[in-house]
C-alpha positions in Angstrom: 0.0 0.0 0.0 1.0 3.4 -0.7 1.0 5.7 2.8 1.2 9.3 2.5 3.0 10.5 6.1 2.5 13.9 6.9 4.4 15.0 10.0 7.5 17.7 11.0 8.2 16.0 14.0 11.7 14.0 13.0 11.5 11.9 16.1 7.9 10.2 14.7 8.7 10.4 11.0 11.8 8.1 11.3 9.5 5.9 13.4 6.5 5.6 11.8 8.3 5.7 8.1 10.5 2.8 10.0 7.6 0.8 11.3 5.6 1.3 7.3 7.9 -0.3 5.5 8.7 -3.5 7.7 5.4 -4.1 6.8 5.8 -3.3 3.5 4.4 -0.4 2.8 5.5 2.1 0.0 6.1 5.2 2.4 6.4 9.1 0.9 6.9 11.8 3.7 5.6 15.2 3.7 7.0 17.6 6.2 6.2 20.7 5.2 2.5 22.3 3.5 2.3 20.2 0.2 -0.4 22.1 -1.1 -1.3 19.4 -3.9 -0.6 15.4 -2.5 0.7 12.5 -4.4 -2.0 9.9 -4.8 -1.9 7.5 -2.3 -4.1 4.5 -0.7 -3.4 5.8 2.9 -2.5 9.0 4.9 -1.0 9.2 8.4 -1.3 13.2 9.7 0.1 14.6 12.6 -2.5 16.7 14.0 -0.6 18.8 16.2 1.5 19.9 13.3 3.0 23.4 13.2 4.8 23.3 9.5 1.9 23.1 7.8 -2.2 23.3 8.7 -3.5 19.2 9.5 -6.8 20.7 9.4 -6.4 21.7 5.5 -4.3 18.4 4.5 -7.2 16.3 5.8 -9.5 18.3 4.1 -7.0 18.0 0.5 -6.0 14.2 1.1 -10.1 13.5 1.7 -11.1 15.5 -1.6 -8.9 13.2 -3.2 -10.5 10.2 -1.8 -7.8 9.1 0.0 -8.4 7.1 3.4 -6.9 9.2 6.4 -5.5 8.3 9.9 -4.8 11.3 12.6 -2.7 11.1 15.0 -2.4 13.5 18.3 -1.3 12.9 22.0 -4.1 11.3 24.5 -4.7 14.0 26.2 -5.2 17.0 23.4 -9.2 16.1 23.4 -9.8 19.3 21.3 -7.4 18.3 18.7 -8.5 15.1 18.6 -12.5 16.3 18.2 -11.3 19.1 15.4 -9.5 16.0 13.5 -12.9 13.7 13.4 -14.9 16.6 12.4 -11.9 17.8 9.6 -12.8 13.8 8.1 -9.9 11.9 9.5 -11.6 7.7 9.3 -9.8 7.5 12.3 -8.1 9.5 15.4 -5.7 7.4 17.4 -3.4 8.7 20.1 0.7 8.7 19.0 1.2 5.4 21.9 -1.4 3.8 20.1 0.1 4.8 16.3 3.3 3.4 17.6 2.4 0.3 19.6 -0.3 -0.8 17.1 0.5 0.5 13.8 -0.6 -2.6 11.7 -3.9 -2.8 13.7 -4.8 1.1 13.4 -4.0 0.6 9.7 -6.1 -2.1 8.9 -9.4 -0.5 11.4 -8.6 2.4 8.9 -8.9 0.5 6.0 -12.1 -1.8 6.7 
């Protein structure tokens, strides 16, 4: 599968990238406001994002039709509600993202 990542923090991108392509996923990073994305099957946003507006990316990578995860820290309830109403399929917090990225991916992709 093709995964769209969309984060600035370096800490999580090399993780997450990391953890995508041991399961063999095709992984393209955006750190920075994109403006247009690549086509992709999946997207993983950062929600607390400061180089570029989640809020706006959800909103582009959805137009497009492409399935969208958000991710944001458990106790950022606000962020988490604004990303469920921007169209994220799913909002998990970062623990779960990194503890259970193969199961978040596939609840986001029934």
């Amino acid at each position: 599968m093709k995964v769209l990542l969309l984060e600035d923090n370096l800490m999580w991108s090399v993780r997450t990238v990391r953890g995508l392509e041991t399961l063999g996923h095709t992984v393209a990073l955006v750190s920075r406001s994109a403006g247009e994305y690549p086509d992709a099957d999946l997207a993983i946003v950062n929600l607390s994002a400061r180089a570029f507006d989640p809020y706006e990316a959800v909103a582009a990578l959805k137009k497009k039709g492409i399935r969208t995860i958000g991710h944001v820290g458990h106790k950022e309830k606000e962020v988490w509600e604004k990303g469920e109403k921007a169209g994220c399929d799913k909002v998990v917090s970062n623990g779960s993202l990194a503890k259970r990225l193969e199961a978040v991916i596939d609840e986001a992709t029934r």
